[in-house]
mmCIF file of the N, C-alpha and C atoms, coordinates in Angstrom:
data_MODEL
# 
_entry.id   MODEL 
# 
loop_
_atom_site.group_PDB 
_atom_site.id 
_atom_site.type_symbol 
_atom_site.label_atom_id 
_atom_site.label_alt_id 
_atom_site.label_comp_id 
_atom_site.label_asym_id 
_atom_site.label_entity_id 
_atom_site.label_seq_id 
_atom_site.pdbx_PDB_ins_code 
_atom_site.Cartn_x 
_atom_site.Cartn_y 
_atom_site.Cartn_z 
_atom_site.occupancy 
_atom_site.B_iso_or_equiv 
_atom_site.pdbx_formal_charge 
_atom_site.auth_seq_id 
_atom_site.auth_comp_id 
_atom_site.auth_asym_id 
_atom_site.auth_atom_id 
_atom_site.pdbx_PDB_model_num 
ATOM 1   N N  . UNK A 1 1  ? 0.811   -1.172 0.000  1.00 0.00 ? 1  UNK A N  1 
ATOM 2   C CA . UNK A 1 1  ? 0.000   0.000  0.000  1.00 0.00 ? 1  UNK A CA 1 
ATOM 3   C C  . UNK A 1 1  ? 0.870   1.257  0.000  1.00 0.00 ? 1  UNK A C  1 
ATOM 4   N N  . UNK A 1 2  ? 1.951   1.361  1.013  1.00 0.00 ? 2  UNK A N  1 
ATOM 5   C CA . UNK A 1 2  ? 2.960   2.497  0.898  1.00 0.00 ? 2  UNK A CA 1 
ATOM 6   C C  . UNK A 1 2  ? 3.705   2.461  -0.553 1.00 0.00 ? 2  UNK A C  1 
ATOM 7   N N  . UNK A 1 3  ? 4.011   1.635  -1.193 1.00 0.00 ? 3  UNK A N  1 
ATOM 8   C CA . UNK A 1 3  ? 4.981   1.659  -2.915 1.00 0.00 ? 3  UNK A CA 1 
ATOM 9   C C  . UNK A 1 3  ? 3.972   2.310  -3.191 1.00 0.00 ? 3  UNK A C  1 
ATOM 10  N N  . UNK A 1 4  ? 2.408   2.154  -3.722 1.00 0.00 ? 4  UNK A N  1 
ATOM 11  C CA . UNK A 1 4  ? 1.178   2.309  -4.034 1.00 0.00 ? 4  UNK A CA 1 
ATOM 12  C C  . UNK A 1 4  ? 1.294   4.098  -3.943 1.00 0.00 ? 4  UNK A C  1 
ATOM 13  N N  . UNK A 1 5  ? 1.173   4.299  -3.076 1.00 0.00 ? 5  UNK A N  1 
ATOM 14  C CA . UNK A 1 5  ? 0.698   5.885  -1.932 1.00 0.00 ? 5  UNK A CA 1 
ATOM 15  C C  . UNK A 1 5  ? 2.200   6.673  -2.899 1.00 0.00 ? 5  UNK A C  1 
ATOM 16  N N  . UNK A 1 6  ? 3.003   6.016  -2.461 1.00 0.00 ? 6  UNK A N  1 
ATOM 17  C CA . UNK A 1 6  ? 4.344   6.920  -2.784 1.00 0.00 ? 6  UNK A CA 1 
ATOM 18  C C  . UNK A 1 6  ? 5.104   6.665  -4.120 1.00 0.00 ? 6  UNK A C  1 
ATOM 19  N N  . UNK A 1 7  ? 5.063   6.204  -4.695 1.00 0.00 ? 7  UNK A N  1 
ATOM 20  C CA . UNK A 1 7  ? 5.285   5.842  -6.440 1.00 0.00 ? 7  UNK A CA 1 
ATOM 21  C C  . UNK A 1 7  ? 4.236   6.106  -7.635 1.00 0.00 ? 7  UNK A C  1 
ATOM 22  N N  . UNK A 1 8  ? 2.660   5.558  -7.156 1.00 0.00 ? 8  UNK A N  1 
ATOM 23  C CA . UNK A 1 8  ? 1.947   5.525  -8.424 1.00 0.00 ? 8  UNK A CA 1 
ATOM 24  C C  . UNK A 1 8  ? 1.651   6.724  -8.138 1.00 0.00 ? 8  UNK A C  1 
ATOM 25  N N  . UNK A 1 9  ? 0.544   7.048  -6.598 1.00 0.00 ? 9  UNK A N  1 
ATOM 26  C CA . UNK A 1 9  ? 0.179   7.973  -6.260 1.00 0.00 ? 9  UNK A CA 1 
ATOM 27  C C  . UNK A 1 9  ? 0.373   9.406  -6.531 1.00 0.00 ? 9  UNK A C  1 
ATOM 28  N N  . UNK A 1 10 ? 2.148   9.325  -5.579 1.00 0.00 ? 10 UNK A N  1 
ATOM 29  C CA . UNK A 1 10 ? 2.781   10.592 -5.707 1.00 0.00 ? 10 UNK A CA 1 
ATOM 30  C C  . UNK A 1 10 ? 2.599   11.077 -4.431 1.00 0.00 ? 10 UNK A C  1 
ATOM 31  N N  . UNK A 1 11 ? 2.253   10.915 -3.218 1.00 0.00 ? 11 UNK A N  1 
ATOM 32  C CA . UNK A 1 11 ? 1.912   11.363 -2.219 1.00 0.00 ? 11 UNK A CA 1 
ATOM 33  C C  . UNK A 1 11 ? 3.365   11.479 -1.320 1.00 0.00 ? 11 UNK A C  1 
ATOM 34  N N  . UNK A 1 12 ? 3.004   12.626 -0.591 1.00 0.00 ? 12 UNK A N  1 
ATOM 35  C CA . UNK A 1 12 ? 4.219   13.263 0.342  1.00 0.00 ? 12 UNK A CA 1 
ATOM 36  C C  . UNK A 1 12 ? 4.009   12.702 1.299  1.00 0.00 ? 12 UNK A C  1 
ATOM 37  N N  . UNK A 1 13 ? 3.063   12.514 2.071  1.00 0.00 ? 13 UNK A N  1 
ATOM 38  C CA . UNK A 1 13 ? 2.798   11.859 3.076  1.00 0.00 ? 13 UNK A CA 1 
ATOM 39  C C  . UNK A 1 13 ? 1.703   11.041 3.747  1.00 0.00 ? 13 UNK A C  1 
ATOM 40  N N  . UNK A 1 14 ? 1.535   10.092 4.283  1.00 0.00 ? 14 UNK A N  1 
ATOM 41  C CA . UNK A 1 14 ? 0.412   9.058  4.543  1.00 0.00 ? 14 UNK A CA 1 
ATOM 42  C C  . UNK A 1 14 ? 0.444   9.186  5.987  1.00 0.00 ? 14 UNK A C  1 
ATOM 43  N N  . UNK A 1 15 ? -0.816  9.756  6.758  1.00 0.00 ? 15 UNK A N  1 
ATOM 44  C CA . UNK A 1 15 ? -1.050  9.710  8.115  1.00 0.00 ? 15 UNK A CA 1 
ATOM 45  C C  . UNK A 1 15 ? -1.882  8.698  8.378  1.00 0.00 ? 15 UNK A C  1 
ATOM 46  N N  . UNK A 1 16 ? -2.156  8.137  9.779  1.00 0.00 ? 16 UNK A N  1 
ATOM 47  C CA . UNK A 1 16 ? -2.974  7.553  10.167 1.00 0.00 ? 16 UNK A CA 1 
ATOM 48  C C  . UNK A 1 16 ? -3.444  8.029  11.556 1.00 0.00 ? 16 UNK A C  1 
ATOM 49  N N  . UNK A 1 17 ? -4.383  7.727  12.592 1.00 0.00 ? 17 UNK A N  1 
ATOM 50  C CA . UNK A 1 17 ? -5.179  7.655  13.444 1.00 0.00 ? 17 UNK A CA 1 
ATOM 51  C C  . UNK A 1 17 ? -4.650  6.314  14.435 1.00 0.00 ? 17 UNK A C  1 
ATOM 52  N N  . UNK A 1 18 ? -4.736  6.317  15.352 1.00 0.00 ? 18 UNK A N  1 
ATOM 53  C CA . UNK A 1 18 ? -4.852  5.054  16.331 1.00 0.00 ? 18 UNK A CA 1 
ATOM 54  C C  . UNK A 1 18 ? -4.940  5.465  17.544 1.00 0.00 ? 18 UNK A C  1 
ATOM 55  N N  . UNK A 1 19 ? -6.476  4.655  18.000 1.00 0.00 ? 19 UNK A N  1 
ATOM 56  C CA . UNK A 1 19 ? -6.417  4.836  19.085 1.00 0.00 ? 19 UNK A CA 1 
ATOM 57  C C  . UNK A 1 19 ? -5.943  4.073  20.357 1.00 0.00 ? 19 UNK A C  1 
ATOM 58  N N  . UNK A 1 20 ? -6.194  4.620  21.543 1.00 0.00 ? 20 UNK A N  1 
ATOM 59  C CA . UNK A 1 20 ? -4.902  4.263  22.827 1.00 0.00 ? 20 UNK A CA 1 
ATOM 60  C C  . UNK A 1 20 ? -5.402  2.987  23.136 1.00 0.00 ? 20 UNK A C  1 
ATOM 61  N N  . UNK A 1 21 ? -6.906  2.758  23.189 1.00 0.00 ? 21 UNK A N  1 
ATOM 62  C CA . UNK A 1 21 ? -6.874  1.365  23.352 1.00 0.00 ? 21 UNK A CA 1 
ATOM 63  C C  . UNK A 1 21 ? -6.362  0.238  22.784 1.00 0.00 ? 21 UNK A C  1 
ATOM 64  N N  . UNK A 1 22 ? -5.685  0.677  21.319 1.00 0.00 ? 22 UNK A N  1 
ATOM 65  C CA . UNK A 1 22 ? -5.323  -0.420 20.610 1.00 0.00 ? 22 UNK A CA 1 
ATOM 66  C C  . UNK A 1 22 ? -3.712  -0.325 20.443 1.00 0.00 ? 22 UNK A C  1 
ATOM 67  N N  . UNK A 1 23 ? -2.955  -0.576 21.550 1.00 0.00 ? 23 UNK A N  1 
ATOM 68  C CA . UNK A 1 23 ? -1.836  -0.608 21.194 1.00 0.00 ? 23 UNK A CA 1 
ATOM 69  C C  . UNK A 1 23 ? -1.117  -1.578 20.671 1.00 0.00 ? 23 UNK A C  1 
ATOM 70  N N  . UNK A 1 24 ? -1.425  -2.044 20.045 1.00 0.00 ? 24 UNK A N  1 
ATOM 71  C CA . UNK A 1 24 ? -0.919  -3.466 18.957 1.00 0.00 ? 24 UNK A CA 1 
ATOM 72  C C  . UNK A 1 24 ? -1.240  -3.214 17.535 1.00 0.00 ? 24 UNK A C  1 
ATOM 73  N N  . UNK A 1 25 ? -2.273  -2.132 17.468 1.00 0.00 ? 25 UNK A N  1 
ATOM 74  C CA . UNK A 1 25 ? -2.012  -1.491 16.153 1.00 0.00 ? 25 UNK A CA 1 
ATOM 75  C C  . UNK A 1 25 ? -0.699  -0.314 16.054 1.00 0.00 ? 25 UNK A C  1 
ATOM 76  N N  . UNK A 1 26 ? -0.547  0.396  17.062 1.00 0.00 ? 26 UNK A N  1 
ATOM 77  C CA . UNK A 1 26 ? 0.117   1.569  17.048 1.00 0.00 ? 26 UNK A CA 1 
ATOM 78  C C  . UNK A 1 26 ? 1.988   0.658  16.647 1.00 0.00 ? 26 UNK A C  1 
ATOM 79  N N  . UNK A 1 27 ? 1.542   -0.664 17.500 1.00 0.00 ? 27 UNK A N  1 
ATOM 80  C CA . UNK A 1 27 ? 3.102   -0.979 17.545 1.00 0.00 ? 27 UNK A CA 1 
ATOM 81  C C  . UNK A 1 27 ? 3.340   -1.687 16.307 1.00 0.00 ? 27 UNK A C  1 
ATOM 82  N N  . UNK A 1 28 ? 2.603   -1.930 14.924 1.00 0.00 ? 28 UNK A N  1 
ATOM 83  C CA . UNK A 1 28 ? 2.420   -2.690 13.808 1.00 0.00 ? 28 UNK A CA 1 
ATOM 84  C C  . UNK A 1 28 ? 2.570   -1.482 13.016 1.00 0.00 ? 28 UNK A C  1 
ATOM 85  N N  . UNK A 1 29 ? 2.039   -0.023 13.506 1.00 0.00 ? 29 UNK A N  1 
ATOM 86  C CA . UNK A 1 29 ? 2.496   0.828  12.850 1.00 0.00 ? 29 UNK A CA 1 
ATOM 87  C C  . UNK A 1 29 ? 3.756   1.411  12.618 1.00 0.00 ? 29 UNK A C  1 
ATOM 88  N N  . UNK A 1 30 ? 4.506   1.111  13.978 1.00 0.00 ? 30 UNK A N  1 
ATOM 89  C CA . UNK A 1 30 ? 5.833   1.700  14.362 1.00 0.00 ? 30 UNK A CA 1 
ATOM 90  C C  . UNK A 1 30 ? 6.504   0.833  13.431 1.00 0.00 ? 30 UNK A C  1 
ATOM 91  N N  . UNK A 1 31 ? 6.522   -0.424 13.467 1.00 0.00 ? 31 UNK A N  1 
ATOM 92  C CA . UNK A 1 31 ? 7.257   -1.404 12.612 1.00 0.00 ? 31 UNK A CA 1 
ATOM 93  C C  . UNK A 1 31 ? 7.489   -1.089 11.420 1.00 0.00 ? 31 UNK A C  1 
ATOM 94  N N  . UNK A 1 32 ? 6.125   -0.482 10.677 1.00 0.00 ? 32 UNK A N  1 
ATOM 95  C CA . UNK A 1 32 ? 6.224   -0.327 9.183  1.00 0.00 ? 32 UNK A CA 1 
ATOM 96  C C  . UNK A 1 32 ? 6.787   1.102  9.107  1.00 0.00 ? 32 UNK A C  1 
ATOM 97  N N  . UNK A 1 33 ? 7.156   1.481  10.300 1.00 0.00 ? 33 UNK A N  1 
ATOM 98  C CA . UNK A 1 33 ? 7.745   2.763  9.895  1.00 0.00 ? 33 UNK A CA 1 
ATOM 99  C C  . UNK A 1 33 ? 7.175   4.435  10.277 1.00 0.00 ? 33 UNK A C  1 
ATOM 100 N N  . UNK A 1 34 ? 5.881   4.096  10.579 1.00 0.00 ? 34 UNK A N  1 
ATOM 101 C CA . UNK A 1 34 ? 5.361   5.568  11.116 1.00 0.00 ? 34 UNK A CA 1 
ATOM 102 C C  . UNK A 1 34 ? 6.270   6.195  12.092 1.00 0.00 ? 34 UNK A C  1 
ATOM 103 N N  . UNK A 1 35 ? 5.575   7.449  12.455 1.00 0.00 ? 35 UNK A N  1 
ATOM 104 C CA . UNK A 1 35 ? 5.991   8.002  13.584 1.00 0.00 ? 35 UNK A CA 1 
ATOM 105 C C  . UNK A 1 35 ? 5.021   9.136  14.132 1.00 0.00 ? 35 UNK A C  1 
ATOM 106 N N  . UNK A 1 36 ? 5.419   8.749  15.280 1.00 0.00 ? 36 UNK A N  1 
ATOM 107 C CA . UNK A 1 36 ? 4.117   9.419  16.349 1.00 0.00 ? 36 UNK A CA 1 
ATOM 108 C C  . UNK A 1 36 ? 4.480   10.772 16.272 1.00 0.00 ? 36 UNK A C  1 
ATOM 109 N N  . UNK A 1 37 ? 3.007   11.943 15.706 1.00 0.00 ? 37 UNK A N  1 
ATOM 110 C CA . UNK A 1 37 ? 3.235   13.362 15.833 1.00 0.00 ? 37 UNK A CA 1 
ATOM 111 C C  . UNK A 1 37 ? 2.613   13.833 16.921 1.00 0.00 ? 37 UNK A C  1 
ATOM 112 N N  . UNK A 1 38 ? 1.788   13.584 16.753 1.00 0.00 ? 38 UNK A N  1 
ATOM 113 C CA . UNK A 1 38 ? 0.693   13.762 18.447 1.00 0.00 ? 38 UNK A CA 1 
ATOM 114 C C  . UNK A 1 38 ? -0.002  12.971 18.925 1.00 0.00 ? 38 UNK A C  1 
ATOM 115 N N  . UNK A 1 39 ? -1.048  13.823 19.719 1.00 0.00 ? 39 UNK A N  1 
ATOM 116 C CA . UNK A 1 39 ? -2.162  13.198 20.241 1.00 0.00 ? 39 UNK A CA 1 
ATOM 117 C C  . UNK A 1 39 ? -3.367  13.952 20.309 1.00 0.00 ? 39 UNK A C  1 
ATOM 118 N N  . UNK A 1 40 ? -4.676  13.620 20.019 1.00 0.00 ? 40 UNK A N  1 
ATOM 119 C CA . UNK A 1 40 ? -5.909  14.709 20.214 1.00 0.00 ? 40 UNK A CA 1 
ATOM 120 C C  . UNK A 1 40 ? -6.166  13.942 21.474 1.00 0.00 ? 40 UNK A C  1 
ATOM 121 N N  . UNK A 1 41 ? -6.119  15.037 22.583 1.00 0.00 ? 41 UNK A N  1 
ATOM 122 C CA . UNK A 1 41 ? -6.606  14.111 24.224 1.00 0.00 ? 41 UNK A CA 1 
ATOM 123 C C  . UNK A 1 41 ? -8.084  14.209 23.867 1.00 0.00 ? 41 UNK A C  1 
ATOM 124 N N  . UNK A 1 42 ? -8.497  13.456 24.602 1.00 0.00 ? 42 UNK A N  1 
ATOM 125 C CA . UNK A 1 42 ? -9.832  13.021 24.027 1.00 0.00 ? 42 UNK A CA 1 
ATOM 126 C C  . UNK A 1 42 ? -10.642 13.039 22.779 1.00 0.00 ? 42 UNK A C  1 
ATOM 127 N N  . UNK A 1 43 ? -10.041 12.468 21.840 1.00 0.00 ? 43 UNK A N  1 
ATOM 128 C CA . UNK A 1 43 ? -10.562 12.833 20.309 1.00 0.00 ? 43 UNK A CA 1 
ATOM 129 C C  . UNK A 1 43 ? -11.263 11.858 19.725 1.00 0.00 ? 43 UNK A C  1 
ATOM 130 N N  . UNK A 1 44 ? -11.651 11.077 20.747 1.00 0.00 ? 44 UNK A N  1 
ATOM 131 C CA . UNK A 1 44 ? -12.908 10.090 20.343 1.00 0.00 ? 44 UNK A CA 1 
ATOM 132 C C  . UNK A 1 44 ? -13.726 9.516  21.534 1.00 0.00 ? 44 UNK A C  1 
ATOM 133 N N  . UNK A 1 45 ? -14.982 9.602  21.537 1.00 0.00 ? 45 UNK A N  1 
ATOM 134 C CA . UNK A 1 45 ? -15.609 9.107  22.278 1.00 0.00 ? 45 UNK A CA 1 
ATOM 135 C C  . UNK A 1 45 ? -16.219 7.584  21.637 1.00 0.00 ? 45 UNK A C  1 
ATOM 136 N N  . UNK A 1 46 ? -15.868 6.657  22.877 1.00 0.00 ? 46 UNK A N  1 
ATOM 137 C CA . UNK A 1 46 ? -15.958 5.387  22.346 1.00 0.00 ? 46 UNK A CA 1 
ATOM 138 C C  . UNK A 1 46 ? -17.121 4.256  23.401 1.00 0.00 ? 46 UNK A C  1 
ATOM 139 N N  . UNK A 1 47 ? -17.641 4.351  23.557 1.00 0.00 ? 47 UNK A N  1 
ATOM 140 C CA . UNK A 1 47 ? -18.282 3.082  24.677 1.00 0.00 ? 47 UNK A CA 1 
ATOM 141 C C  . UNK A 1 47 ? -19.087 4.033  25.619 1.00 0.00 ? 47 UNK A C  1 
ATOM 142 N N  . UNK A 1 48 ? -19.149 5.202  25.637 1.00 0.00 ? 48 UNK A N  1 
ATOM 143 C CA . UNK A 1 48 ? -19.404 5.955  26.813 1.00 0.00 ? 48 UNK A CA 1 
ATOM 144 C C  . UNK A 1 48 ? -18.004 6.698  27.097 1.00 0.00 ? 48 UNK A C  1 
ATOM 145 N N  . UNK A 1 49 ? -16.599 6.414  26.791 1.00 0.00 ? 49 UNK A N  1 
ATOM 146 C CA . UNK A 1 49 ? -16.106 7.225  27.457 1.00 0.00 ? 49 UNK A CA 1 
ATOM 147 C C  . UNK A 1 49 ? -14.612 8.249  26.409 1.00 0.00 ? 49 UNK A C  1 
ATOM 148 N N  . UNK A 1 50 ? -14.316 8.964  26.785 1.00 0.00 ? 50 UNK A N  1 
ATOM 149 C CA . UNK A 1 50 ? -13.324 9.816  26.207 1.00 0.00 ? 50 UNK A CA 1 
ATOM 150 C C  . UNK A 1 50 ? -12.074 8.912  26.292 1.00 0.00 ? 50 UNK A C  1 
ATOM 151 N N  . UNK A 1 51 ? -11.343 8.556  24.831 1.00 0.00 ? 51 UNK A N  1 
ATOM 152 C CA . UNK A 1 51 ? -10.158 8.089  24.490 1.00 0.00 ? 51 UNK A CA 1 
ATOM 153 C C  . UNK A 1 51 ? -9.545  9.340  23.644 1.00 0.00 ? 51 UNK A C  1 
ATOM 154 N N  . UNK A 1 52 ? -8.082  9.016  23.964 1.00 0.00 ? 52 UNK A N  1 
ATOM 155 C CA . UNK A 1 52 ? -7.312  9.468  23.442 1.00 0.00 ? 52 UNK A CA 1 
ATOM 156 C C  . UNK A 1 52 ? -6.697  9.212  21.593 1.00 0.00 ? 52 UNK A C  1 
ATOM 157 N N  . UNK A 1 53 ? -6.740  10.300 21.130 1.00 0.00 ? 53 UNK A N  1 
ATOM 158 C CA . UNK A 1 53 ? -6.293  9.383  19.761 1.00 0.00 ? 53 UNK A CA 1 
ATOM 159 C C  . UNK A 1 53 ? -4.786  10.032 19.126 1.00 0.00 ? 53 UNK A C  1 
ATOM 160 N N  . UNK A 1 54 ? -4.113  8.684  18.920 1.00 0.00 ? 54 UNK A N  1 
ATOM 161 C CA . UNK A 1 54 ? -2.334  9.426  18.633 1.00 0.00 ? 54 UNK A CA 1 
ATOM 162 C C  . UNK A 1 54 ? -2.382  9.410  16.690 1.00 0.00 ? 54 UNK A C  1 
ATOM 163 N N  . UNK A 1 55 ? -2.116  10.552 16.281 1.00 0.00 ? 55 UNK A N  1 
ATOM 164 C CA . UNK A 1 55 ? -1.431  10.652 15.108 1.00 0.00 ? 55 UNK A CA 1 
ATOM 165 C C  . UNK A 1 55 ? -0.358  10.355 14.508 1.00 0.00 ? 55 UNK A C  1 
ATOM 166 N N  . UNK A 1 56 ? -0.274  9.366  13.711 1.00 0.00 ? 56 UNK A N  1 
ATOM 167 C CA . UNK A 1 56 ? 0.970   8.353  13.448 1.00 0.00 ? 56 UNK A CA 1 
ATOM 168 C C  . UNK A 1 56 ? 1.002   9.077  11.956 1.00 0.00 ? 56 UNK A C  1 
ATOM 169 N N  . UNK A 1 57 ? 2.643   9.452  11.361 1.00 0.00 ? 57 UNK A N  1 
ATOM 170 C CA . UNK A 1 57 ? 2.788   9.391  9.786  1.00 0.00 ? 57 UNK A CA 1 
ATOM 171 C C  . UNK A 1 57 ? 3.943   9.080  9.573  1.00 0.00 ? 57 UNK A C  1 
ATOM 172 N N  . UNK A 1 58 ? 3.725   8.713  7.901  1.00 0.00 ? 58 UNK A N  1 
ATOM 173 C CA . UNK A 1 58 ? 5.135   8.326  7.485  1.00 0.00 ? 58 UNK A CA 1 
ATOM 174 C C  . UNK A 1 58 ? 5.363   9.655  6.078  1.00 0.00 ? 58 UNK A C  1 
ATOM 175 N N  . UNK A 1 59 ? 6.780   10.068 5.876  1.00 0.00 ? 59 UNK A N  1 
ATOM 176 C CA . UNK A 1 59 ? 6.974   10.953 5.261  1.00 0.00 ? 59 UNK A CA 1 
ATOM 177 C C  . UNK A 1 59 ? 8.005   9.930  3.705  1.00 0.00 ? 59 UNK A C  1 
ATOM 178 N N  . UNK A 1 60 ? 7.477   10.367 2.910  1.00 0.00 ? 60 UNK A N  1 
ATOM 179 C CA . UNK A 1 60 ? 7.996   9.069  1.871  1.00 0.00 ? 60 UNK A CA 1 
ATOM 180 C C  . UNK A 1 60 ? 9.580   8.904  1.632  1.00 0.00 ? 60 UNK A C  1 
ATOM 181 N N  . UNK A 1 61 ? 10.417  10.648 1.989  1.00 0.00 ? 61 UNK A N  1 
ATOM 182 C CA . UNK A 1 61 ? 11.900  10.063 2.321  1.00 0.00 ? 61 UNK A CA 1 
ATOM 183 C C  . UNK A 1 61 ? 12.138  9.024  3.476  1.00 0.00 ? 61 UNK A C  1 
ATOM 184 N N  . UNK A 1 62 ? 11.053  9.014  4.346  1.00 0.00 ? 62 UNK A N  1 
ATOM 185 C CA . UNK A 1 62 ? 11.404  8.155  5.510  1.00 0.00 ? 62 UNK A CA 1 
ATOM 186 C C  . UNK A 1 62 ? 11.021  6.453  4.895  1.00 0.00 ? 62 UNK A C  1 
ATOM 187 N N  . UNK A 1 63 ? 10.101  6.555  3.965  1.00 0.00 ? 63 UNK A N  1 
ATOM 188 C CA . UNK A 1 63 ? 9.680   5.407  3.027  1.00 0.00 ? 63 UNK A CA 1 
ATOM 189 C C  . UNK A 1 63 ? 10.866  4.778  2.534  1.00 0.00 ? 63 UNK A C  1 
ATOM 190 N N  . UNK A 1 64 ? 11.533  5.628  1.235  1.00 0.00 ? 64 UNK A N  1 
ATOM 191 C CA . UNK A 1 64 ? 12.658  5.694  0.832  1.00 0.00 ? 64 UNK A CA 1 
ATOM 192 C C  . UNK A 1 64 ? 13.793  5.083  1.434  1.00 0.00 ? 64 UNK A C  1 
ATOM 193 N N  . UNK A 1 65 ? 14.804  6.141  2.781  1.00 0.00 ? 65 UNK A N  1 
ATOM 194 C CA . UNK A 1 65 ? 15.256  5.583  3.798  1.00 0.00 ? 65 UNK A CA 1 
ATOM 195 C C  . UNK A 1 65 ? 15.510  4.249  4.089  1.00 0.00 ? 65 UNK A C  1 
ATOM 196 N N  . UNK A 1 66 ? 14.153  3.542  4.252  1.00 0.00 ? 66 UNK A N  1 
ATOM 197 C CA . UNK A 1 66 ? 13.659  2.192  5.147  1.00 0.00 ? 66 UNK A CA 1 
ATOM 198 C C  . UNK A 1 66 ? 14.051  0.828  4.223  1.00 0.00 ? 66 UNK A C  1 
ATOM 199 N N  . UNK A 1 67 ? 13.673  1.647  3.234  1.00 0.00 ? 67 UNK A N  1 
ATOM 200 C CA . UNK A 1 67 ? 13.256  0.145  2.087  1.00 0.00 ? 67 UNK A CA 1 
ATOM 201 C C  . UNK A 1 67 ? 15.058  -0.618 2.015  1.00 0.00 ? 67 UNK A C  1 
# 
């Protein structure tokens, strides 16, 4: 999907979303390379209650870089 985003595409950069309850996505993200820019404190309400949500991106020299 990233060759995809950053070769056919042309895209500078690919963000994603993840939230705090799911830290096994965040750490599947780290692997492929993201990196954590922030966080919206409470930027989703989920079940009844306020979660946190972290902003993960990858910048395509960092794509580049990796490969």
């Amino acid at each position: 999907m990233l060759r995809h985003a950053f070769e056919t595409v042309g895209l500078h950069r690919v963000e994603l979303e993840v939230y705090r309850f799911n830290p096994r996505a965040r750490h599947v993200y780290e692997k492929a390379g993201f990196v954590l820019e922030g966080t919206k404190r409470e930027g989703l309400l989920w079940d009844g209650e306020w979660v946190d949500v972290d902003l993960m991106a990858m910048l395509e020299a960092d794509w580049r870089a990796a490969r």
